[in-house]
C-alpha positions as CSV (number, residue, x, y, z in Angstrom):
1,X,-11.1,26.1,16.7
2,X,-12.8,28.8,18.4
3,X,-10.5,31.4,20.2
4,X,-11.4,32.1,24.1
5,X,-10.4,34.8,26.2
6,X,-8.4,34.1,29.6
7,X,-11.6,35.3,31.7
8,X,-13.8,32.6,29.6
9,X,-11.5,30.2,29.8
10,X,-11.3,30.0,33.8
11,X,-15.5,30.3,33.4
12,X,-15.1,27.3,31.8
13,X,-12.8,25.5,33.5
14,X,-14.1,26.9,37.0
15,X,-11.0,28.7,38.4
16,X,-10.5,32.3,38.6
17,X,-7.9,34.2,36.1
18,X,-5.2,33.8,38.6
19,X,-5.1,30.4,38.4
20,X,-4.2,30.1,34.9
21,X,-1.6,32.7,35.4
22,X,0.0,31.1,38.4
23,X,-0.2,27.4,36.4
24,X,1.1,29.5,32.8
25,X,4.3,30.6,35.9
26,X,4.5,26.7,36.6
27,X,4.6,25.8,33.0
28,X,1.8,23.7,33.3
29,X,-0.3,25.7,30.8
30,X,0.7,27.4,27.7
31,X,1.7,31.0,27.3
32,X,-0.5,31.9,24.1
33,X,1.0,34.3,21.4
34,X,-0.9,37.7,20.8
35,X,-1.6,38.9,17.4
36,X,-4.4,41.3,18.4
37,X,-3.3,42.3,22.0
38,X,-5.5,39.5,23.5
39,X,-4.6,36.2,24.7
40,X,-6.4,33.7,23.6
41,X,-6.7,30.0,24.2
42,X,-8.5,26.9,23.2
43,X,-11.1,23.9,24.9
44,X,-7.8,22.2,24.9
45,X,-6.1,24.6,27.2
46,X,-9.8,24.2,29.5
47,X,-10.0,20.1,29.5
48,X,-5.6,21.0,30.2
49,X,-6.4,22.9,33.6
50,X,-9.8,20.6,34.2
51,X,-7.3,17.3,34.3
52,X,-5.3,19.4,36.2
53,X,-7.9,20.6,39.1
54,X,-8.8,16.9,39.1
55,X,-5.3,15.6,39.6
56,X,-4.7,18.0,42.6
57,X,-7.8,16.7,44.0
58,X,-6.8,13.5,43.9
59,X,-3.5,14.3,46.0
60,X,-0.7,15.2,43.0
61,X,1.3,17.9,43.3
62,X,1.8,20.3,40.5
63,X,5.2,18.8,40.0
64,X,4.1,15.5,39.8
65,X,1.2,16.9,37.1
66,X,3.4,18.3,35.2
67,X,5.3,15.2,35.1
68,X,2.0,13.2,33.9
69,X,1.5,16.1,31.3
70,X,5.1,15.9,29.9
71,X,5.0,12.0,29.3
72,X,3.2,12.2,25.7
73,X,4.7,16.1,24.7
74,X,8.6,15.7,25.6
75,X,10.6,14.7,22.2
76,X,13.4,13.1,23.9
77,X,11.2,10.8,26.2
78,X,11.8,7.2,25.5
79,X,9.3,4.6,25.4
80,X,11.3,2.8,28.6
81,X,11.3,6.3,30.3
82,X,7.6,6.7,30.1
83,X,6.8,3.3,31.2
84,X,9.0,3.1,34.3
85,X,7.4,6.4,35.1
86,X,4.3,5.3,34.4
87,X,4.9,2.2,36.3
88,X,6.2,4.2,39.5
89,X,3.3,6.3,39.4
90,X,0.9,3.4,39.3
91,X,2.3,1.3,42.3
92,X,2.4,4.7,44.2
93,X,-1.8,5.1,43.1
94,X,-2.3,1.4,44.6
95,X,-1.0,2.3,47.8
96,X,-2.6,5.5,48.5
97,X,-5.9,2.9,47.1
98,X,-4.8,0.6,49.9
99,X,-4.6,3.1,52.6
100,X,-7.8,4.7,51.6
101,X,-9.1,1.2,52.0
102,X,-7.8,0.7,54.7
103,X,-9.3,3.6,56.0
104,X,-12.8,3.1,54.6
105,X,-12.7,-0.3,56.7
106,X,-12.1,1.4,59.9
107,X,-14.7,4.5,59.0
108,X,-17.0,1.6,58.5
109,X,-16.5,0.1,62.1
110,X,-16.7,3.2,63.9
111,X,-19.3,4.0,62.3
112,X,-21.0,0.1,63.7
113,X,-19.9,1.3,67.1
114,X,-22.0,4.3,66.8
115,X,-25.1,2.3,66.0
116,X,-24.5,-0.3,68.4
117,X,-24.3,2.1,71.4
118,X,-23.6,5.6,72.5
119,X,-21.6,3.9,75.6
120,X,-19.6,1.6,73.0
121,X,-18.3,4.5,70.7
122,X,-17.4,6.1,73.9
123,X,-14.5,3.5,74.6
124,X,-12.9,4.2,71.4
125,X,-10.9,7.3,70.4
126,X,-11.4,8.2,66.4
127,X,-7.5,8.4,65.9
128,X,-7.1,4.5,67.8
129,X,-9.3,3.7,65.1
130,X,-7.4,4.0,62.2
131,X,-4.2,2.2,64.0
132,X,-5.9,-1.0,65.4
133,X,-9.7,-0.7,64.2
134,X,-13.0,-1.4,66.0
135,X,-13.5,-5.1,67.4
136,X,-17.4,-5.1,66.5
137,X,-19.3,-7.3,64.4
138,X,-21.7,-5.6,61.8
């Protein structure tokens, strides 16, 4: 396994240095052991902070990533524990899915009131959009 410095590592997984610090501080990354004065990590610790990035983007806090992270690496976790988390975590996914739907939808009809007619979008305010939607047929 090849051994990477901190500074390759965030090239790698596209953060700057101070990210893996802060997420080593959070315990969501490894501190790695020095033999030679030098940190060093592995692609493991890159595809770690990659999944992550991508999990914050997605709209999970770091506590909540951790969470995810510790369900196949915790000893004492119990095959019920992991999959009533794992449940909870999904039925929470399907309604953010819903509300994003939801919110496509009404994106979609404002966006058909802006085709139909500069004096039709003006009746509408954006933020009445996404409580009652557009009445227009596209």
């Amino acid at each position: 396994m090849e051994k990477i410095t901190i500074g390759k590592l965030a090239e790698m997984a596209g953060v700057g240095v101070e990210t893996i610090r802060f997420y080593q501080r959070k315990e969501l990354l490894r501190e790695p052991k020095t033999s030679t004065g030098f940190r060093t990590y592995n692609e493991e610790d890159a595809q770690r902070i990659v999944f992550i990035k991508k999990a914050q983007e997605l709209g999970f806090t770091l506590s909540e990533v951790k969470e995810l992270l510790e369900l196949n690496t915790k000893p004492r976790l119990t095959c019920g524990t992991v999959k009533a988390k794992t449940t909870a975590k999904i039925k929470e996914i399907e309604g953010k899915i819903a509300d994003l739907n939801r919110m496509k939808v009404s994106l979609e009809k404002l966006a058909c009131a802006c085709d139909a007619s500069q004096d039709n979008i003006r009746q509408f305010k954006v933020q009445e959009c996404f409580d009652v939607g557009l009445n227009c047929k596209c």
